[in-house]
C-alpha positions, 0 to 999 in steps of 0.5 A, a space after each residue: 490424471 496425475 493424483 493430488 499431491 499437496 504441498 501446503 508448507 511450499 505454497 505458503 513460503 512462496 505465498 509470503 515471499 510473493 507478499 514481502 514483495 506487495 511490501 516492497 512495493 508499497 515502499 517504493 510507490 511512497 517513495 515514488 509519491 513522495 518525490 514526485 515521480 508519479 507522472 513522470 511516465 505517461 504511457 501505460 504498456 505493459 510488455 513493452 514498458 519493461 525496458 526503460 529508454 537506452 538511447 538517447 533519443 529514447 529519452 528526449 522522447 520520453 522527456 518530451 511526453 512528460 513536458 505536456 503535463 501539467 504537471 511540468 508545466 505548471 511545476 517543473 519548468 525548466 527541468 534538466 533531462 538528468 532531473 527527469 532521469 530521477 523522478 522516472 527512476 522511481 516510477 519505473 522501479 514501481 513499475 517493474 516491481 509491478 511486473 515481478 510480482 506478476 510473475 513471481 505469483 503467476 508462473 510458480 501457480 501455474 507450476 503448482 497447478 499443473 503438478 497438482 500440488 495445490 490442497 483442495 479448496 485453496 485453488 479458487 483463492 489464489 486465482 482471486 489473488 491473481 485477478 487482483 494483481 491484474 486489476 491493481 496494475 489496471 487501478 495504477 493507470 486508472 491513478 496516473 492518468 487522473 493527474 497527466 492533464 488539468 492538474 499537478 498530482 493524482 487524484 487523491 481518492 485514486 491514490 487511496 483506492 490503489 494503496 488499500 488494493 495493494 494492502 488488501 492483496 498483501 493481506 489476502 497473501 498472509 491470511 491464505 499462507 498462514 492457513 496453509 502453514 496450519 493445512 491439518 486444521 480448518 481454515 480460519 474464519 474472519 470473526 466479527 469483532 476482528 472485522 469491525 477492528 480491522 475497518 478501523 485501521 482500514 479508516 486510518 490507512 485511506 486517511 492516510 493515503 488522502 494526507 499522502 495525496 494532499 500533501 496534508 502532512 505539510 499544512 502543519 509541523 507542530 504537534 500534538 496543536 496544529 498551528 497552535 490550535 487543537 481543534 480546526 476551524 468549521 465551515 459550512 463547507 465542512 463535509 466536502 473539506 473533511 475528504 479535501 482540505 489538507 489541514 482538515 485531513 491531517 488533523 483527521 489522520 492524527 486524531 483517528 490514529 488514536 482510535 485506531 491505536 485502541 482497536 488495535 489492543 484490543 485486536 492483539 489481546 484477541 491474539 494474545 492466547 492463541 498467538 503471542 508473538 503475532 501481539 507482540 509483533 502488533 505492538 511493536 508495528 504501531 508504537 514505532 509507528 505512532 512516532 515515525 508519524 509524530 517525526 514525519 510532521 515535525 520534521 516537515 515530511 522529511 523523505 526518509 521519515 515519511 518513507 519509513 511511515 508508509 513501511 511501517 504502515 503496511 507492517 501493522 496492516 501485516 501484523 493486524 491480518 495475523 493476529 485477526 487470523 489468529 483470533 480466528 482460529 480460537 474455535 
């Protein structure tokens, strides 16, 4: 049997690289939720989903299975096939990126493996990793398939579980990079105090992901009062409301924002000593984010504000993982 011959350094840039790529995706499925443009394929064929339709009659086809959604037909009729062209666009661009990123994580671990390149103790996190990956693209349809009938978009608590798997994924890829850029040393362990911080953003990110589904951004452009009020009305109704009402859910999202804006300073001061440009990187993500936010109502959901929100999100997830990794390695 060939002999061990790690090489960490390698792996690690393949790792992040394999992450900018979760963070591509993140994008263009905010873009994809954002235009509408989720349920515009209603069929989930993983090899033969790789191409899109060519020849016109392709196209009618597919056209044609978008019309029985309600969607469409509650929302969209009358739509032009250069219409449904665009919203396919996006939800086939996600789709694809989905596929990449398989192979991108897949065939260079097989290569790894196979020259036996992988350090001791790393090959059990990266199959993980790649499990992961085949059950996000599994969760994706799970998502789609909520919206196709009885109603016009994806369950909104199917959209949060599929936007956290993915960022889940995309951490998981830094924090296993960053070990491996630091393979002389142990492995850095994820302390308490990291933890309870990091669940804070979590909370912010699946509010995040309900005003996303809800259209909640919309049920009110003013700022910092919500249709001139501060505080929402409360109904008896109110538990079911606070995961269900649009106007309810933003105002969760925008006041739970500075919650976890606090445990964020908390979690780059941790860094600070250890790291200092993961805090500053930190800081820098959720400032910009704090306003990209603001923007993003007060323009009511203008596209681009709204897709760089999302980005911008998913680099302080990014951000908040090394400087929890950097806490981690205080020992």
């Amino acid at each position: 049997m060939t002999a061990r011959s790690p090489r960490p350094l390698a792996i690690a840039n393949w790792l992040l690289t394999v992450a900018a790529l979760v963070f591509l995706m993140v994008v263009v499925g905010g873009i994809t939720r954002l235009t509408e443009s989720g349920l515009s394929i209603t069929e989930w064929k993983p090899v033969a989903g790789t191409l899109p339709p060519i020849t016109h009659a392709q196209w009618e086809r597919t056209f044609a299975l978008y019309k029985g959604t309600t969607q469409y037909q509650t929302l969209n009729q009358g739509m032009t096939l250069g219409q449904f062209q665009f919203i396919f666009f996006w939800e086939y661009i996600h789709r694809l990126l989905g596929r990449l990123i398989g192979m991108a994580f897949a065939l260079p671990l097989i290569w790894f493996a196979v020259k036996r390149q992988i350090p001791e103790g790393y090959g059990w996190r990266l199959v993980a990793l790649l499990a992961l990956g085949g059950l996000q693209g599994a969760i994706g349809w799970w998502m789609v398939k909520s919206g196709l009938i009885g109603r016009t978009e994806v369950s909104h608590y199917r959209l949060a579980v599929h936007l956290m798997t993915a960022l889940f994924i995309m951490a998981g890829l830094i924090w296993t990079a960053l070990d491996l850029r630091r393979a002389d040393h142990p492995p850095a362990r994820l302390r308490l105090m990291p933890a309870v911080l990091l669940l804070v953003l979590a909370i912010q990110v699946l509010l995040g992901a309900w005003t996303a589904g809800l259209r909640a951004g919309l049920a009110a452009s003013d700022w910092p009062l919500m249709n001139g009020r501060f505080f929402p009305e409360i109904s008896p109704d109110w538990p079911h409301n606070m995961a269900n009402d649009p106007f309810l859910v933003q105002w969760e999202h925008r006041w739970w924002a500075w919650v976890a804006v606090a445990a964020l300073v908390m979690l780059a001061r941790m860094a600070r000593n250890v790291d200092r440009p993961a805090s500053i990187a930190l800081h820098a993500g959720f400032g910009l984010q704090i306003i990209l936010g603001i923007a993003t109502v007060m323009t009511g959901v203008n596209l681009t504000l709204a897709a760089l929100h999302q980005a911008v999100g998913a680099l302080v997830v990014a951000t908040a993982t090394w400087c929890a990794h950097a806490a981690g390695r205080r020992a």
